[in-house]
N, C-alpha and C positions, 0 to 999 in steps of 0.2 A: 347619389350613388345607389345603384340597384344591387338587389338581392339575389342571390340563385337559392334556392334550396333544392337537396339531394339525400335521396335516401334517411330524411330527418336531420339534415345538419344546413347550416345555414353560413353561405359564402359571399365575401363581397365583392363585385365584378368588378374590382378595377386595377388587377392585374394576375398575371399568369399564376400568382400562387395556389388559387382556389380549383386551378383545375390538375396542379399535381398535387394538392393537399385530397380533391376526391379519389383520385387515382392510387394515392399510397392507402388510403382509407376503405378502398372496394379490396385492391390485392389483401391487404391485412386481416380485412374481414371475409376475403376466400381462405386466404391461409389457415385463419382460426378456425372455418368451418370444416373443411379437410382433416385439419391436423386432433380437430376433437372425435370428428366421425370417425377416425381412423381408429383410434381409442376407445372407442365403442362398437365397433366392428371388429375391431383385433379381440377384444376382450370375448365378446359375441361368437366368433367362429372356435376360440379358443375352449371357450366352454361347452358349447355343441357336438365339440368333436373330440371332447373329455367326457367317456360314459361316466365317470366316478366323481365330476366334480358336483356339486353340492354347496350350498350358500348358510347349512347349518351350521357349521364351524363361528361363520362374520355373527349369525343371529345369535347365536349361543353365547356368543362375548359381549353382548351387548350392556351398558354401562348407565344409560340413561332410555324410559319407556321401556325397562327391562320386561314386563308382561306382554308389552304386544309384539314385541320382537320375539319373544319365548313363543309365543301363542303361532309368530309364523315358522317358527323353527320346530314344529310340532309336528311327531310322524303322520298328520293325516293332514297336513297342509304343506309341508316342504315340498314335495314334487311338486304342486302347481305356483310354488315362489321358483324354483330353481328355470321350472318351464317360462316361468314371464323373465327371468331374468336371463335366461340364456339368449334365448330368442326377442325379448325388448332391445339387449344391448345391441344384436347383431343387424334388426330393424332399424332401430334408432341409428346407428353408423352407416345404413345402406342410407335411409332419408336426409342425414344427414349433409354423406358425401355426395349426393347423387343432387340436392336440395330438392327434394321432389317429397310433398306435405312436409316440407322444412318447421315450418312453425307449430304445427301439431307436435312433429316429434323431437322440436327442442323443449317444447311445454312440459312430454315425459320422460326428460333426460333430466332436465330440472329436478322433475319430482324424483328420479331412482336418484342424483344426487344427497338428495335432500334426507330421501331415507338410509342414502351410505351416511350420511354428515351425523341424523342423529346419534345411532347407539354406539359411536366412538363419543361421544360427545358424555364427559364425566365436568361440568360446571367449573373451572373455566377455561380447562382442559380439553382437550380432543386427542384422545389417544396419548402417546407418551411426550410428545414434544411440542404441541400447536397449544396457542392459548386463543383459544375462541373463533379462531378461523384457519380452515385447512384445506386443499384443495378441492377437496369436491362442492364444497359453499365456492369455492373461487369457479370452478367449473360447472354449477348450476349458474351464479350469475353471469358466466360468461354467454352460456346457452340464453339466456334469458336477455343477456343484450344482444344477442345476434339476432335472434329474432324478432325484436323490436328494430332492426334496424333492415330485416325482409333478405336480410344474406341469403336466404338459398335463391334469389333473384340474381345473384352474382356468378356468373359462369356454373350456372344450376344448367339441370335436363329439361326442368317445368314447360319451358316455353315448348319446346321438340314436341312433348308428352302431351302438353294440350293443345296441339294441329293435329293429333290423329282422330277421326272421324268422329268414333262414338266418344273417348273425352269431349271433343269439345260441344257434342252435344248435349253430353251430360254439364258442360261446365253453364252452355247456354239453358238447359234449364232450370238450374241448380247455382244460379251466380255467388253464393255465399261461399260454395265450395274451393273457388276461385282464391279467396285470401287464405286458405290453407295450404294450397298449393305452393305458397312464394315464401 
């Protein structure tokens, strides 16, 4: 019995299941790509186009790494957290939805995850109702497996974006740059 393998998963070619198991598999893995960028983009233009919003408030509560979450919540460091984080989210949702440097910028979706996930994080607590996992740990790992599995390859722009002249000269001389893209 022969093997297909697809986008990291492994099917057996001896009957039609394998090719609507990839099929439900790619749509899913569009859906979750969309449906997170979306989330990250909404959040991104929401805050952009909020002069007064400000990320002091979330650092100020912070419950666990209380000094380095203080230290960014500090009037000579908040404007350039508020700036990466208004404008990360609204990048990260364009790259996302768009899949275009997909995997660069699920790597720092991950990471702003990770930094919302610590300082609600009070040991074995998260916030008032999670006991040790909360969504945004569910939504770094979800980033973290889409991109392990090259989803912005999946009804992505990438392919479009890299046949115009100078990408692809830059991709041909620059081939590493290539797996970023997907």
């Amino acid at each position: 019995m022969a093997t297909t393998t697809h986008l990291g998963f492994h099917f057996d070619d001896d009957a039609t299941a394998p090719t609507t198991t990839v099929t439900l598999q790619k749509t899913m893995a569009l859906l979750m790509r969309l449906s997170i960028g979306w989330t990250f983009l909404y959040a991104g233009v929401n805050q952009v186009m909020n002069p007064g919003w400000t990320a002091v408030r979330f650092l100020g509560g912070a419950k666990s790494l209380k000094p380095m979450f203080e230290f960014f919540a500090s009037p000579a460091v908040i404007p350039y957290v508020d700036f990466m984080v208004q404008w990360g989210h609204l990048m990260i949702g364009l790259a996302l939805i768009t899949g275009i440097c997909f995997r660069l910028s699920a790597g720092f979706g991950a990471l702003l995850m990770i930094m919302y996930y610590l300082p609600r994080m009070d040991f074995p607590m998260v916030g008032a109702h999670n006991f040790i996992v909360e969504y945004h740990l569910v939504y770094a790992f979800l980033l973290i497996y889409l991109a392990s599995i090259k989803a912005g390859a999946i009804g992505g722009v990438q392919d479009f974006v890299a046949r115009i002249p100078w990408v692809a000269a830059l991709l041909d001389r620059y081939p590493r740059v290539l797996a970023w893209l997907t």
